[in-house]
C-alpha positions as CSV (number, residue, x, y, z in Angstrom):
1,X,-76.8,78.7,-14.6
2,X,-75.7,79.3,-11.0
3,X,-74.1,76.0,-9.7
4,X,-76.3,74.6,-6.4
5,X,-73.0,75.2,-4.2
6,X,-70.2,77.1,-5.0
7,X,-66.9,77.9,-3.4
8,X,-68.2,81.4,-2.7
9,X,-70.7,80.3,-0.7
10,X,-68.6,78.2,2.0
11,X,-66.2,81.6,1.8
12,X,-68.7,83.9,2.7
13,X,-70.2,81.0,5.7
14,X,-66.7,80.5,7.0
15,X,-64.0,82.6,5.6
16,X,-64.4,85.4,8.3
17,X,-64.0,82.7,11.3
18,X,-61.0,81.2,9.4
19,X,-59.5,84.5,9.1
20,X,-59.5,85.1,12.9
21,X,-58.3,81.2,13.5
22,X,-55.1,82.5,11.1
23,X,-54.9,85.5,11.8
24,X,-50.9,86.3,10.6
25,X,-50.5,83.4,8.9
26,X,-52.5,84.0,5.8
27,X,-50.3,86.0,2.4
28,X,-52.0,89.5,1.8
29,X,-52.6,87.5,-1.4
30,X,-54.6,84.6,0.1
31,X,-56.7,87.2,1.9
32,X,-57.2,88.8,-1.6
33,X,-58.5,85.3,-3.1
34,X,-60.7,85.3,-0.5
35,X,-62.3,88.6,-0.5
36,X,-62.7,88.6,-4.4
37,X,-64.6,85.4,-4.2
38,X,-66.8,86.2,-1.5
39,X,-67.9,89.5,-3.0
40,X,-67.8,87.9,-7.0
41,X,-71.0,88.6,-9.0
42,X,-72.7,90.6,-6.0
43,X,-73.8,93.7,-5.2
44,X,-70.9,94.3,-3.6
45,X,-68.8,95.2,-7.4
46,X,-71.6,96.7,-8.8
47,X,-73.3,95.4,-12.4
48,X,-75.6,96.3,-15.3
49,X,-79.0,95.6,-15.7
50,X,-79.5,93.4,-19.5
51,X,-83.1,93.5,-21.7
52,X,-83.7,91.7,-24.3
53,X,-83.9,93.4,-27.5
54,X,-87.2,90.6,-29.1
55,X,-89.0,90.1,-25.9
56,X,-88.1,92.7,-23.3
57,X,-86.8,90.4,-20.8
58,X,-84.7,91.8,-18.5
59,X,-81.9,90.4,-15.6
60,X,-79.3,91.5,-13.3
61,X,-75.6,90.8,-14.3
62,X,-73.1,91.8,-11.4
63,X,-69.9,92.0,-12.2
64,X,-67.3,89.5,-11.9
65,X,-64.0,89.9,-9.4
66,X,-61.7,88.6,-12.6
67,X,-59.6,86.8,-10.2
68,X,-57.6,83.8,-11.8
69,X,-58.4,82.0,-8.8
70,X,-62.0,82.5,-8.5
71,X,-64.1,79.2,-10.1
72,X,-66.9,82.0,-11.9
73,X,-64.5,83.7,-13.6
74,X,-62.2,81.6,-15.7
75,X,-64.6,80.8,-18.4
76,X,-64.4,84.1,-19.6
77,X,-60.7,84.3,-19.5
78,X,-60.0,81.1,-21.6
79,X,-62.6,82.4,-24.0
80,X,-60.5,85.5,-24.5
81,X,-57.7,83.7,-24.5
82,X,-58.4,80.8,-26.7
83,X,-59.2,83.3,-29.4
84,X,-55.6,84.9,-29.2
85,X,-54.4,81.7,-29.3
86,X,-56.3,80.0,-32.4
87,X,-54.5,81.6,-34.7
88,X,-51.3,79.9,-33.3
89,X,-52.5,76.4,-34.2
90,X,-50.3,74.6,-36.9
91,X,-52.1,71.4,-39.2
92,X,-50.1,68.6,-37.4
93,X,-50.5,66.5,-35.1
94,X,-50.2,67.7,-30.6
95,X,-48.7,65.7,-28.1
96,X,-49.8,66.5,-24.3
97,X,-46.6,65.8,-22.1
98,X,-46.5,66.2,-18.1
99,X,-43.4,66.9,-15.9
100,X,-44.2,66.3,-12.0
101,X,-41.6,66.9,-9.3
102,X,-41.2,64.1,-6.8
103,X,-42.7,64.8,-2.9
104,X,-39.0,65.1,-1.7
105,X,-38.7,68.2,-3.9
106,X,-42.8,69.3,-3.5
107,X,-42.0,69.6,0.6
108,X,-39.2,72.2,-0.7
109,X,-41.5,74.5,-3.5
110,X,-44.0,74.3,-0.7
111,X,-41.8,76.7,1.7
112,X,-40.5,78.4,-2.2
113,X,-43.3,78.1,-4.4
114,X,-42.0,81.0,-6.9
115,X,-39.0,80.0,-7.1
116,X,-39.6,76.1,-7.2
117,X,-41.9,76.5,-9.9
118,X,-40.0,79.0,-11.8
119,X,-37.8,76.2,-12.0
120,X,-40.1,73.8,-13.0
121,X,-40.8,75.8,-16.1
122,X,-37.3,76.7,-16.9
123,X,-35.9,73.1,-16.3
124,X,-38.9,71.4,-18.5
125,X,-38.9,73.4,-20.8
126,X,-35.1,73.6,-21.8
127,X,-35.6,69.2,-21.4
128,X,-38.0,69.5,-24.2
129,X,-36.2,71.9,-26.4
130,X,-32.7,70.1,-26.0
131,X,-33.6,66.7,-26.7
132,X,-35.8,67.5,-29.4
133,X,-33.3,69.5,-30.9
134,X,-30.7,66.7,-30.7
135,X,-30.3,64.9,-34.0
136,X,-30.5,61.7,-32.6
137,X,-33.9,62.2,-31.8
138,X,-36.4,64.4,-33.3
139,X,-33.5,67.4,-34.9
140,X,-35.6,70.3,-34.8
141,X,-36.9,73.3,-32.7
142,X,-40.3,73.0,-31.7
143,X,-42.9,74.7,-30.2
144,X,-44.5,74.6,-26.2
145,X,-47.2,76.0,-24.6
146,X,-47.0,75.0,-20.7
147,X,-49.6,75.1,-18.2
148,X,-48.8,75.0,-14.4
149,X,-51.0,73.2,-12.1
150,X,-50.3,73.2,-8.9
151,X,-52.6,70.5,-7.1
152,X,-54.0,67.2,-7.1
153,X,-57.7,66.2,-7.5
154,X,-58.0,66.2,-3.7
155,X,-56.3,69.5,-3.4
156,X,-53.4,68.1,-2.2
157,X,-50.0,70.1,-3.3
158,X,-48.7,68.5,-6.3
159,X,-47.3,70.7,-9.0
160,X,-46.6,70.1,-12.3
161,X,-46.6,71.7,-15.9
162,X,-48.7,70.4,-19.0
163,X,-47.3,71.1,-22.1
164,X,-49.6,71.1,-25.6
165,X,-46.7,70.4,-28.0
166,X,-46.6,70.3,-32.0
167,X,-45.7,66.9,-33.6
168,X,-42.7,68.0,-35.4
169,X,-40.5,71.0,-35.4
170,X,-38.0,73.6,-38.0
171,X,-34.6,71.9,-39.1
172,X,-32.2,73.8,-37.7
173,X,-31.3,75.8,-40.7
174,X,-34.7,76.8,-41.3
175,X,-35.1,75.0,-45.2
176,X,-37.8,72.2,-44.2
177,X,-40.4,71.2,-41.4
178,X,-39.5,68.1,-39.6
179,X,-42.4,65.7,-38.6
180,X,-42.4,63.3,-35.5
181,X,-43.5,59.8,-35.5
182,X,-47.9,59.8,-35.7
183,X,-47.5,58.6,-32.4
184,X,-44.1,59.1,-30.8
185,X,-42.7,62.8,-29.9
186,X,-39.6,62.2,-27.5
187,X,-38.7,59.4,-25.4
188,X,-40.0,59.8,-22.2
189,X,-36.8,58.1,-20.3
190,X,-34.3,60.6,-21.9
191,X,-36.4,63.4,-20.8
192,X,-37.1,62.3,-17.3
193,X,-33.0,61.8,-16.4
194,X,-32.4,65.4,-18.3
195,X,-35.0,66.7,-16.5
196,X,-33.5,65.5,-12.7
197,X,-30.0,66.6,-14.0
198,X,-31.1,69.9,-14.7
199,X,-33.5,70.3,-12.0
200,X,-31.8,69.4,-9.1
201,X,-28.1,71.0,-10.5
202,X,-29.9,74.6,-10.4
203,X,-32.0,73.5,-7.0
204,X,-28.7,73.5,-5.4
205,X,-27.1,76.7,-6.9
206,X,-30.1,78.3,-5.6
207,X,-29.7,76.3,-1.9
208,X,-26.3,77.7,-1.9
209,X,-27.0,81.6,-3.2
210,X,-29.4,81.4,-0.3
211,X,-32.6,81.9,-2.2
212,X,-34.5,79.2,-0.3
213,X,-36.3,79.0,2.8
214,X,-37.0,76.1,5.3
215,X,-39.2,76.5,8.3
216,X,-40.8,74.3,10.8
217,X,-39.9,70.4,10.3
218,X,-37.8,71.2,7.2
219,X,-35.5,74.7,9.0
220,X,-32.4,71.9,9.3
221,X,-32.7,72.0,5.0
222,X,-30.6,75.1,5.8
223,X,-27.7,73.2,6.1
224,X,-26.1,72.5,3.1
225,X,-24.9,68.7,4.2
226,X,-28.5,68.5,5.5
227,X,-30.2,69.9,2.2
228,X,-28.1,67.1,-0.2
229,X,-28.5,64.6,2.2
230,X,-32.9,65.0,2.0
231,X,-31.9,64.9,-2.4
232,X,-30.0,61.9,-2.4
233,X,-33.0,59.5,-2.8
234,X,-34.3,61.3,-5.5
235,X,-31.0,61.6,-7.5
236,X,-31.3,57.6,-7.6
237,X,-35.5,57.8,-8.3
238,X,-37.0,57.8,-12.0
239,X,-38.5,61.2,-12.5
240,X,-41.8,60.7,-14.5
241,X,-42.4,62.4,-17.3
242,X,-45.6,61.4,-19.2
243,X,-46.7,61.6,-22.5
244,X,-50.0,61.2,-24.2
245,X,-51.1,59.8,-27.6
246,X,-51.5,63.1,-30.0
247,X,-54.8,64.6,-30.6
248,X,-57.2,64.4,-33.2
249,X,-57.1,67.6,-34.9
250,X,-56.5,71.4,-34.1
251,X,-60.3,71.5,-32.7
252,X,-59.1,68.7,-29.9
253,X,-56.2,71.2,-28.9
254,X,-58.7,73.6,-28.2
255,X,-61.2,72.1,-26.4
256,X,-58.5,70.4,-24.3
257,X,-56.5,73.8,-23.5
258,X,-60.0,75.6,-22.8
259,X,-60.1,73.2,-20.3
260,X,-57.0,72.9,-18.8
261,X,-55.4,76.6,-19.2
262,X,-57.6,78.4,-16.5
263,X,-58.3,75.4,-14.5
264,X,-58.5,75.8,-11.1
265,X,-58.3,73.8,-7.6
266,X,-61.6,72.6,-7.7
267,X,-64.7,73.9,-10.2
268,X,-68.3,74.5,-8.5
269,X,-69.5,71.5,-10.0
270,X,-67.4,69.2,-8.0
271,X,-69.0,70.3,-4.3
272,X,-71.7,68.2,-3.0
273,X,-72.6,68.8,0.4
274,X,-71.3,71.8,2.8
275,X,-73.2,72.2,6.2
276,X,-70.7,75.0,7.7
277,X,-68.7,72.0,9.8
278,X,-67.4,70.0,6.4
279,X,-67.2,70.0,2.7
280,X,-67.6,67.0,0.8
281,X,-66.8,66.8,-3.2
282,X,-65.8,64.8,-6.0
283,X,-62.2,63.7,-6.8
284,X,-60.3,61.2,-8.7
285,X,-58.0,58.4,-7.3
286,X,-55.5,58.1,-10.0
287,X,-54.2,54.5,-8.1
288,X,-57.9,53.5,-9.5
289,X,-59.1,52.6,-12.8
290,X,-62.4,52.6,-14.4
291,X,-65.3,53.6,-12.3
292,X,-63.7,53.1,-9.1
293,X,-61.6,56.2,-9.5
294,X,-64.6,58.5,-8.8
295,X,-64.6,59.2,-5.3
296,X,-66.0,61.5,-2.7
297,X,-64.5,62.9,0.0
298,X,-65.3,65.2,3.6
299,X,-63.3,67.3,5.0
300,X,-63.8,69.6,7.5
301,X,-64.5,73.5,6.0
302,X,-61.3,75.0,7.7
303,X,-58.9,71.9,6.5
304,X,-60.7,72.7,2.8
305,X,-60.1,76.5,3.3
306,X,-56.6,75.6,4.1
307,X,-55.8,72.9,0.7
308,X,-57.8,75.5,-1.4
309,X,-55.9,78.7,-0.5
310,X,-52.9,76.1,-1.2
311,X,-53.0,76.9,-4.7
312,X,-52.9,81.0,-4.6
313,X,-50.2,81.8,-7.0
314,X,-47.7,84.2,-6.2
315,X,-48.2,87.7,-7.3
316,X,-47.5,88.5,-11.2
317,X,-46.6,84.7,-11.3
318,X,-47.4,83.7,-14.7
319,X,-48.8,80.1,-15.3
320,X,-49.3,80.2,-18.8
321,X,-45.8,80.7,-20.7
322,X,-44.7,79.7,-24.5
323,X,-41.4,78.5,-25.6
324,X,-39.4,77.6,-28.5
325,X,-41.3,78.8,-31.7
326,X,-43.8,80.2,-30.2
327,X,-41.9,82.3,-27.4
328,X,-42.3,86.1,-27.0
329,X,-41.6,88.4,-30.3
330,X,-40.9,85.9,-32.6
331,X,-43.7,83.9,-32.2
332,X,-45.3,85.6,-35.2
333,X,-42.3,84.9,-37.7
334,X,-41.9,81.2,-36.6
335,X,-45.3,80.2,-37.3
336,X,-44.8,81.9,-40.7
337,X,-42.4,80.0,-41.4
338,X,-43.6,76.9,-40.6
339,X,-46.7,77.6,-42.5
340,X,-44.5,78.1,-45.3
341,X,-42.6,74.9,-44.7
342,X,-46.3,73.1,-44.6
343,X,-47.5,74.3,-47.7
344,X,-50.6,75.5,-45.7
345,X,-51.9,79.5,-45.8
346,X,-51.8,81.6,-42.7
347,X,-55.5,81.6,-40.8
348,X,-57.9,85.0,-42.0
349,X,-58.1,87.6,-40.2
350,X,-61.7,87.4,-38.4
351,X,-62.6,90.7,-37.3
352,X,-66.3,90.1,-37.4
353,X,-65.8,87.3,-34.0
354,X,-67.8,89.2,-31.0
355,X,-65.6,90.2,-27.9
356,X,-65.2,87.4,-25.8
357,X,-64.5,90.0,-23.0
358,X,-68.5,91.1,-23.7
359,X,-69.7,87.5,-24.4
360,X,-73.3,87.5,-23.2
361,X,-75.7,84.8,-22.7
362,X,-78.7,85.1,-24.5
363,X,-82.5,85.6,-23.7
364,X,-83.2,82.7,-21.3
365,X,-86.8,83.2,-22.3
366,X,-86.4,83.5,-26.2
367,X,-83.2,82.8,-26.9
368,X,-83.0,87.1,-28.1
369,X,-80.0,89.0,-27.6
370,X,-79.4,91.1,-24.4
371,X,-78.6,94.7,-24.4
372,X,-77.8,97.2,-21.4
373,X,-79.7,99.2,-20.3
374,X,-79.0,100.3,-16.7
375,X,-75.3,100.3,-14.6
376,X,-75.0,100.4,-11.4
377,X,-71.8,101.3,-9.0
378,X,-70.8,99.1,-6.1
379,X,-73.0,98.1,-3.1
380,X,-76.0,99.7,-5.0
381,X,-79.2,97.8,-6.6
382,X,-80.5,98.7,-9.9
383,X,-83.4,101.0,-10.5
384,X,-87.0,98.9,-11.4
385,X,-87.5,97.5,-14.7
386,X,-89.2,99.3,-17.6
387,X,-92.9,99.8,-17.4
388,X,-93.0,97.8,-20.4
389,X,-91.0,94.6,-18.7
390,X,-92.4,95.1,-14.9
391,X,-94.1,92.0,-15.1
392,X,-90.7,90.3,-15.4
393,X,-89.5,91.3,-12.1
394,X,-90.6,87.6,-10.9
395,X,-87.4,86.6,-13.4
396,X,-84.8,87.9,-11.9
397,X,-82.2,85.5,-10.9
């Protein structure tokens, strides 16, 4: 069901007036966002027309723009991408651990954010695998899946990787599966202080192979007495890294990465009120607890254009990347193995699961299933219905 607002719809209002207000300032790839969300699910990319098979109903279905950062099209990416990713699941126990940078070094990704968050991956990831590897803690390789997110519930930038990690890992000679603690991975302190050595060593190799850039209030980072100077406070500050209690079962993994993998800036169902001058929407104040950290918030539709086209990743930036046992080719022998170890058989081949990539609703009148019978190419409408179905032209959405 179409949400009552939607991010398209303040795009389509004022997108063309904030592209003349920046004109030169917006990324060929911000302009892209844009236009793919304005035009999503429209006439404008074309469709098919669906009938029910039981009762003849029939509706419109335009096609979608498939951009990652488009709020109507990620449910059908984590659909097709949670089924690749079932099969990964292991029986144990998964722990959900958080690096964040600190604002010092969020001003500098702002001005780099490829690079910075290239980084971020790189220099959490190798924390996790290190220390878990070291015998004084957990001895064994494990597995990560990390997420990047890139914003804060206000849209603020504020980015930081998720990680969905199993509770245990394979000895280092391969002969046995190591379990963690039920509720104890890695100690959070050791991570956080190999996570600011690491960081912050290979921020300033980068600084001094001149693969950062500074403008406006931050140009003087250019200068490498300036740059360490604006680092020293955070070289002395506790970098947080936060870890959650495991979840309940492989079922909880899914439902939390279907949420969290193709997440967005801000979902349709957070707008509340938009009247082409301001925006107003839910968010949650994490200084808050309990009820009080709902809150709503206005902003004026150009400064919410602005924090929303904050989050545009950089082209082929991938925000979804594996490590450890279940990095690149040998993902498939790993988990293998640690089957084996687990005394558990490898999940069945299910061949007869429909496509997510065709996953369609069913008959909102009898619940039937809907079959094509019409496509259409872009900017045109579809033919009329059937004779048998014109009475259902009312229906259409």
């Amino acid at each position: 069901m179409r949400a009552s607002l939607e991010v398209a719809d303040i795009f389509r209002t004022a997108g063309p007036a904030y592209r003349v207000a920046h004109a030169g300032h917006l990324s060929l790839a911000q302009l892209k966002v844009m236009s793919a969300i304005e035009h999503c699910r429209t006439a404008a990319l074309g469709g098919h027309v669906e009938a029910c098979e039981d009762c003849g109903q029939w509706r419109i279905a335009y096609n979608s723009c498939r951009n990652r950062h488009c709020p109507k099209c990620q449910g059908a990416a984590a659909r097709t991408w949670l089924a690749e990713r079932q099969a990964d699941l292991l029986p144990v126990g998964y722990f959900h651990v958080v690096f964040t940078l600190p604002a010092e070094v969020t001003d500098i990704a702002f001005h780099n954010k490829a690079t910075i968050y290239d980084l971020l991956f790189k220099a959490a990831s190798e924390t996790m695998l290190t220390i878990a590897a070291d015998p004084k803690h957990l001895g064994a390789r494990i597995g990560i899946t990390a997420v990047l997110h890139t914003w804060g519930s206000a849209l603020t930038h504020h980015p930081h990787v998720h990680m969905i990690v199993p509770g245990g890992g394979i000895a280092p000679d391969g002969s046995r599966w190591v379990s963690s603690r039920p509720a104890f991975l890695l100690p959070v302190r050791v991570l956080g202080k190999l996570f600011r050595r690491l960081f912050l060593t290979r921020l300033v190799t980068l600084h001094d192979a001149g693969r950062l850039s500074f403008f406006g209030s931050m140009a003087h980072l250019t200068d490498r007495q300036a740059f360490l100077r604006h680092l020293a406070p955070v070289r002395k500050k506790r970098w947080v890294v936060y870890a959650k209690v495991p979840f309940a079962g492989p079922e909880a993994v899914l439902a939390y990465l279907s949420r969290y993998t193709h997440r967005i800036a801000i979902s349709n169902s957070r707008l509340i009120a938009f009247d082409k001058n301001s925006v107003t929407f839910r968010y949650k104040d994490y200084r808050r607890n309990g009820a009080d950290r709902q809150q709503v918030m206005t902003l004026a539709t150009h400064e919410f254009i602005r924090r929303f086209l904050l989050h545009v990743l950089p082209r082929g930036f991938h925000r979804i990347r594996h490590y450890g046992l279940l990095a690149g080719g040998s993902r498939k022998d790993c988990l293998a193995l640690a089957r084996q170890l687990l005394d558990v058989a490898a999940p069945p081949d299910d061949d007869s699961l429909d496509d997510p990539d065709n996953f369609r609703p069913p008959c909102p009148c009898c619940g039937g299933r809907m079959i094509v019978i019409e496509t259409f190419e872009r900017w045109r409408q579809p033919r009329g219905p059937p004779d048998a179905t014109a009475t259902n032209r009312e229906n259409v959405p």
